[in-house]
C-alpha positions in Angstrom: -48.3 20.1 79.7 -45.8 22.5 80.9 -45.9 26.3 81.4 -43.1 28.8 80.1 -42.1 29.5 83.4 -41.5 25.5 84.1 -39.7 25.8 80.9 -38.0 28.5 81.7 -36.7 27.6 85.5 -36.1 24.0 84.2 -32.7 25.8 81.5 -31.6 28.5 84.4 -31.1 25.5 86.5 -28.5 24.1 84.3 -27.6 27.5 83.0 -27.8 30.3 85.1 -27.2 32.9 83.0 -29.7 32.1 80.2 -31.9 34.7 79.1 -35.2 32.5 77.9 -38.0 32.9 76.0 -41.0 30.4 75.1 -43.0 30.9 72.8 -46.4 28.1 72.9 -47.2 27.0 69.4 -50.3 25.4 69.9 -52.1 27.1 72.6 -51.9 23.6 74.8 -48.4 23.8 76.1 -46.8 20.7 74.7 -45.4 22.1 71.0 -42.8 24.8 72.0 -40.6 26.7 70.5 -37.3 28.1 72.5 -35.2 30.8 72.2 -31.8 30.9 74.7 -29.4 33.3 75.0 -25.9 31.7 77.2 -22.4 32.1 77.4 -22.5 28.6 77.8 -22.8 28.2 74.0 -19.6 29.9 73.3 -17.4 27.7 71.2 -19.8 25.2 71.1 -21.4 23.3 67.8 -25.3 24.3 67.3 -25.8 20.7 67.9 -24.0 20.9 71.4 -25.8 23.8 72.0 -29.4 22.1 71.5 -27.9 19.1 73.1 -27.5 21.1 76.4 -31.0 22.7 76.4 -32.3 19.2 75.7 -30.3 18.0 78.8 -32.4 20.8 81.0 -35.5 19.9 79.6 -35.0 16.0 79.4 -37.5 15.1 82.0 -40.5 17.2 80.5 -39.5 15.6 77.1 -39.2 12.0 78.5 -42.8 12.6 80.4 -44.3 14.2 77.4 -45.2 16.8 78.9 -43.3 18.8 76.1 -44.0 16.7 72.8 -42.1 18.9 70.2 -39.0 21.4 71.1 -38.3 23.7 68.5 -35.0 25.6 69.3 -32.9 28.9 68.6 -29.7 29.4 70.5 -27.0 32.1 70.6 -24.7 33.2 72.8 -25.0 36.6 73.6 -22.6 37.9 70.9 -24.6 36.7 68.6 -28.0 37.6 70.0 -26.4 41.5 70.1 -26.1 41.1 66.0 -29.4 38.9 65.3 -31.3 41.2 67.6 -29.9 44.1 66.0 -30.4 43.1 62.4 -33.7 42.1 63.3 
């Protein structure tokens, strides 16, 4: 198990300027489901995106500490219209 702060720290490390929120699925911390806001994504696939929030997370997942990831990434262009839309 793994708190949303854990979670949290664990993507600022590799990106700083993430804005994060986790959202616990199932009350027991292992079935999460991410949202990440990063410049970082900028002209990057949605599949390179996940791929570098996977990357921060990697040793939670690989210690099962996090058994399902569910992700939503944007950069923060993005976020402004989803955000405002929503």
């Amino acid at each position: 198990m793994v708190t949303a702060d854990q979670v949290i720290s664990m993507i600022q490390t590799d990106m700083p300027d993430a804005e994060v929120q986790v959202n616990d699925l199932t009350g027991g911390g292992d079935h999460l489901e991410v949202t990440v806001v990063s410049e970082a994504f900028a002209g990057r696939s949605l599949v390179q995106q996940h791929q570098l929030v996977y990357k921060a997370v990697q040793s939670a997942m690989s210690s099962e500490a996090i058994h399902a990831l569910a992700l939503k990434t944007y950069t923060p262009e993005t976020w402004s219209k989803v955000s405002q839309s929503a």
